[in-house]
N, C-alpha and C positions, 0 to 999 in steps of 0.2 A: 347430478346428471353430467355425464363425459362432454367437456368441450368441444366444439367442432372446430375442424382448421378455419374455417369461414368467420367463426366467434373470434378466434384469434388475431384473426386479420385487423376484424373491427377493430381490437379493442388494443394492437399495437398502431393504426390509424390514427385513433383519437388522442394517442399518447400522443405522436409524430407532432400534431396540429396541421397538420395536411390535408388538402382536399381530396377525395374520390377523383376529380379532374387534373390536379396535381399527379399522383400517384396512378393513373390508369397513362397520364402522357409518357411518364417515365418506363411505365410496362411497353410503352408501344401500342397501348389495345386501346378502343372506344370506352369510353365512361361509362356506355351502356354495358359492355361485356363486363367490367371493372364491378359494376354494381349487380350485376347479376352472378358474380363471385362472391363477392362479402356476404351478400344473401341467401348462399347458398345454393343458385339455380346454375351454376355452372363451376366448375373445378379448374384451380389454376394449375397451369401446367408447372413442370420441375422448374424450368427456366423462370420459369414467373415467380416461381417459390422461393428461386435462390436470389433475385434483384431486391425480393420484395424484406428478405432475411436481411442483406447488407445495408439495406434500406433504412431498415427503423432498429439496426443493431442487434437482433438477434439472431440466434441460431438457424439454421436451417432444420436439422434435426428436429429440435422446440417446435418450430412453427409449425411444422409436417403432423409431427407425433403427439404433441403436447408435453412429453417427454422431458426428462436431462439426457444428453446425451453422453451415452455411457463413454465414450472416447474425448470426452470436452471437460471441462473447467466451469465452474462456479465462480463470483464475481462478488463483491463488495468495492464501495468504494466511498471515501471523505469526499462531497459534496460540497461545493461553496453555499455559504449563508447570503440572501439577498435581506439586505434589513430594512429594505424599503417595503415590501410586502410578505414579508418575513417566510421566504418560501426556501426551498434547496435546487441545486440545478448541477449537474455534473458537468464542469466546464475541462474542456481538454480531453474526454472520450476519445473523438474523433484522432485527435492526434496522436493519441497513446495507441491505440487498438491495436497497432501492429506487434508492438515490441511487447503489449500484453500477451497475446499470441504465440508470440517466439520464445519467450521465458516458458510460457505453458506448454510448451511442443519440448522444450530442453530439459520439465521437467519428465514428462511422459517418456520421452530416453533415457535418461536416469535412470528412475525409479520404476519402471515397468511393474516386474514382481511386483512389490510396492502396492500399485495403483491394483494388480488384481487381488493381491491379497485382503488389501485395505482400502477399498473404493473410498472411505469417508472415513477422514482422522477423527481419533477420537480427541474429543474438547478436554484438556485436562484442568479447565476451572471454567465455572457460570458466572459469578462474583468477584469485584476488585478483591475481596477478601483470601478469596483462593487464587485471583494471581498475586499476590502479595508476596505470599506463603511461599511459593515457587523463585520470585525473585529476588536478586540481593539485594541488600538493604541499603546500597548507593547507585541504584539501579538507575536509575534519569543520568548520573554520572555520563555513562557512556548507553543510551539505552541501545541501540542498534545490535551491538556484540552482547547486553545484558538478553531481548529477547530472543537473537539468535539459541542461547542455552537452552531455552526451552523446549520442549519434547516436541517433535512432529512441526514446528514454527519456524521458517527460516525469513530473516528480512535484507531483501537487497535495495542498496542505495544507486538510482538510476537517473539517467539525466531523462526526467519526464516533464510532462507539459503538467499535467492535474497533479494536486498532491500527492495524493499514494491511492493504492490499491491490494486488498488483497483475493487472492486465486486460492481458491480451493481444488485444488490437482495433485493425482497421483497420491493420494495419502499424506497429503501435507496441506496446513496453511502456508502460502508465499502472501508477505506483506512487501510490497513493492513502493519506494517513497519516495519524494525528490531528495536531489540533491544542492542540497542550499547552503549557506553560509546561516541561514539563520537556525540554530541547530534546537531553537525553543520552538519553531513551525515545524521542525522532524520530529521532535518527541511527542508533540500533541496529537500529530498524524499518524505516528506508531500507536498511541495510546488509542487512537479513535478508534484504527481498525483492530486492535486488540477488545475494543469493545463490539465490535461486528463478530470477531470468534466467539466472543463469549455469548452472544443472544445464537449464534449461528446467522445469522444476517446473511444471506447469499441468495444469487436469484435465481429464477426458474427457465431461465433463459432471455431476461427485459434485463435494461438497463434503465430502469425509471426510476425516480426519482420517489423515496418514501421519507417525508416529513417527520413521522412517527421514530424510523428508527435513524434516522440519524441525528433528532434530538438524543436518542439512549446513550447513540454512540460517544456525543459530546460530551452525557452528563458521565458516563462511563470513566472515558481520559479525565475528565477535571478530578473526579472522586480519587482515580489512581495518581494521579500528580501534585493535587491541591486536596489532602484527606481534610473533610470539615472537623475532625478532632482537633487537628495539630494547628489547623486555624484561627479557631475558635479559642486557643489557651492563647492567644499574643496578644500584646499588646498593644494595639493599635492605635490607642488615641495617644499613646505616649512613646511610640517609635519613633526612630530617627531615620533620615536617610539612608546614611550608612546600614542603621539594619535591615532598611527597607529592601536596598539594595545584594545586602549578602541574602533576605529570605528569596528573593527573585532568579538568582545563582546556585541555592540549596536546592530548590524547587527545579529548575532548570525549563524554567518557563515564562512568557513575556508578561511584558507591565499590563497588556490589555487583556489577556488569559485571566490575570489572577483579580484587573478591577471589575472585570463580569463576575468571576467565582465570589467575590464576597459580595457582590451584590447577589446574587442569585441566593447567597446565603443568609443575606440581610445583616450582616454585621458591618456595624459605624466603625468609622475610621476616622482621623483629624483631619483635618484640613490640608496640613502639609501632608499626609497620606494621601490624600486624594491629588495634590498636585504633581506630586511625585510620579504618579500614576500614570497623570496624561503624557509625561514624557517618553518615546519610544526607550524599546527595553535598552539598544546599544548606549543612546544619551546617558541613563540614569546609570548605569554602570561604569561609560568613561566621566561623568560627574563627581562619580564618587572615588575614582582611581586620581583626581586630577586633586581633590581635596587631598589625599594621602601622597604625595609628592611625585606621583605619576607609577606607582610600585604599585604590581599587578596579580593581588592575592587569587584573582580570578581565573587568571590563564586561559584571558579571551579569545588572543590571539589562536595560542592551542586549540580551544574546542570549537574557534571558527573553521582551524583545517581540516579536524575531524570531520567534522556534519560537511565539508565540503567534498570530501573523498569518495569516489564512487565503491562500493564495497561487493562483493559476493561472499556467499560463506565460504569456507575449506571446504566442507563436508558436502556439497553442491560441487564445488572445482571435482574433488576425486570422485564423486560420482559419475560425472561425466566424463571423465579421464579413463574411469574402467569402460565404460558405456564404447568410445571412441577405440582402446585398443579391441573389444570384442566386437565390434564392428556391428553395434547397435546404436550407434549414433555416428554421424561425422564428422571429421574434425571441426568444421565450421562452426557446430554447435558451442567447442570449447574455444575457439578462436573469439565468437561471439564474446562469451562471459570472459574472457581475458583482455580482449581490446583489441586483437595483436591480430595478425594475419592468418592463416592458414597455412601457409608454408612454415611460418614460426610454429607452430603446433608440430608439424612434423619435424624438427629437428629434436623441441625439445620433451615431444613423448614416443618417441618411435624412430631415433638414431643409434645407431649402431657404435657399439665403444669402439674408442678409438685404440685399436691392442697396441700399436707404436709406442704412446702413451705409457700406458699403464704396465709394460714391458722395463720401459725408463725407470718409470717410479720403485718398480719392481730390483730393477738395477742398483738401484741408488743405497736400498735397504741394505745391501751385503757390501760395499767399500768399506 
């Protein structure tokens, strides 16, 4: 049986943990008209529709229709773990939503054609096994530009409050992730929402919080990061620091990722394995660089500036560059994803040669 907007109401309420007396203050209207809405004995107006939308994070559209809305965006997103009641909670929504928003409107300029041709990219792998397949075989190396490669997938590094996200818009996935210095917290959060494409994981217009799949998402990235084959042949009870250290570097993932993964996996380890472990990932890697005379096979510093670098694709930049000179997007859009002003957009995509110039250079060829 088809939902009612009134069912909807309820049942984005109950997510909220807000009261009917809460939420009817916020509308302006009596608890008693408030509750004669959710029950159906009276229709909120638009106004009410669109406070009550910004309200509990959804759509308007959704709320109204039941609907996706055909001009909006789909949503995933890496949830914090609480491991005191072992639950998930999306912390940093609130402070991202805007600039989630703004990527999603920058893709809709873009990609237009695009989004009508192709409302819903197609998923080109279900299985760690078929993203494998697809990527290089030193992929964690640099993973950001490794899953940019990918078909229909682009990943921008953003200065965000929550780990990452990704947007299903315009015929694309956009994986959206912080920008951190800890570049083993960006690949996991690549890897996580790389497991959100793979199940399809996106919402219907809620941003709630589902326990279920963002356990997949987890077990997802571990599988692609930490494969239980290549684990399972080591040596564990007889490893050293030093290799403890390079498998932590190979893997491109932290000391706490991999002492859950092999427990989750139930393989022993020694003791100095396990102590090794407790130490944060930077420790045990400048532990081991300070035992080899401070020489840094790691090239920590490097992949700290990498994973610190804000990035957009190319393929994203000249999109919006054709977009802005056809006058389907404004420059602001590509000012946005460049950093730089708007006025700098107009010099440097929409200035006139300078013929003085190039008259010279012209010159100079025949002395």
């Amino acid at each position: 049986m088809e939902e009612k907007e009134s069912e909807r109401v309820r049942r984005c309420l109950k997510q909220s943990g807000k009261s009917q007396a809460e939420v009817a203050s916020i509308l302006g209207i009596s608890e008693s008209k408030f509750s004669k809405s959710v029950n159906g004995l009276r229709r909120f107006s638009a106004v009410e529709y669109a406070e009550l939308a910004d309200l509990f994070g959804v759509s308007f559209y959704w709320l109204v229709t039941g609907e996706e809305d055909p001009r909006g965006h789909k949503l995933a997103a890496r949830h914090d773990f609480h491991d005191d009641d072992k639950s998930y909670s999306l912390e940093g929504m609130e402070a991202d939503k805007q600039l989630i928003e703004d990527i999603a409107l920058i893709y809709r300029q873009a990609y237009a054609s695009a989004e009508q041709d192709v409302p819903t990219p197609v998923r080109a792998f279900t299985t760690v096994d078929e993203l494998r397949g697809l990527l290089p075989l030193d992929f964690a190396t640099d993973m950001v530009r490794s899953v940019n490669s990918l078909p229909r997938i682009d990943v921008l590094v953003l200065d965000i409050v929550g780990p990452s996200y990704t947007l299903r818009v315009a015929g694309r996935y956009v994986i959206i992730v912080k920008r951190t210095a800890r570049w083993f917290r960006q690949n996991f959060s690549i890897a996580h929402e790389l497991g959100h494409i793979a199940a399809d994981d996106f919402d219907d217009g809620e941003h709630c919080s589902k326990n279920g799949q963002e356990r997949a998402a987890n077990a997802f990235a571990a599988e692609l990061l930490m494969p239980k084959r290549l684990l399972g042949a080591e040596d564990w009870q007889n490893m050293s620091e030093g290799e403890l250290a390079n498998l932590v570097w190979q893997y491109r993932v932290s000391t706490q990722a991999l002492k859950v993964r092999l427990n989750s996996l139930k393989i022993a380890t020694s003791s100095k394995v396990q102590a090794s472990l407790e130490l944060a990932t930077f420790a045990l890697l400048r532990k081991y660089l300070k035992k080899n005379g401070g020489s840094d096979p790691f090239s920590v510093a490097s992949r700290y500036g990498s994973a610190s670098e804000r990035f957009i694709p190319t393929s994203l930049l000249e999109a919006v560059e054709a977009a802005v000179m056809k006058g389907d997007a404004p420059k602001e859009s590509l000012a946005y994803l460049l950093d730089t002003s708007p006025d700098e957009i107009e010099l440097f995509a929409m200035a006139e040669p300078d013929v003085e110039v190039e008259l010279d250079i012209l010159k100079g060829l025949f002395v």
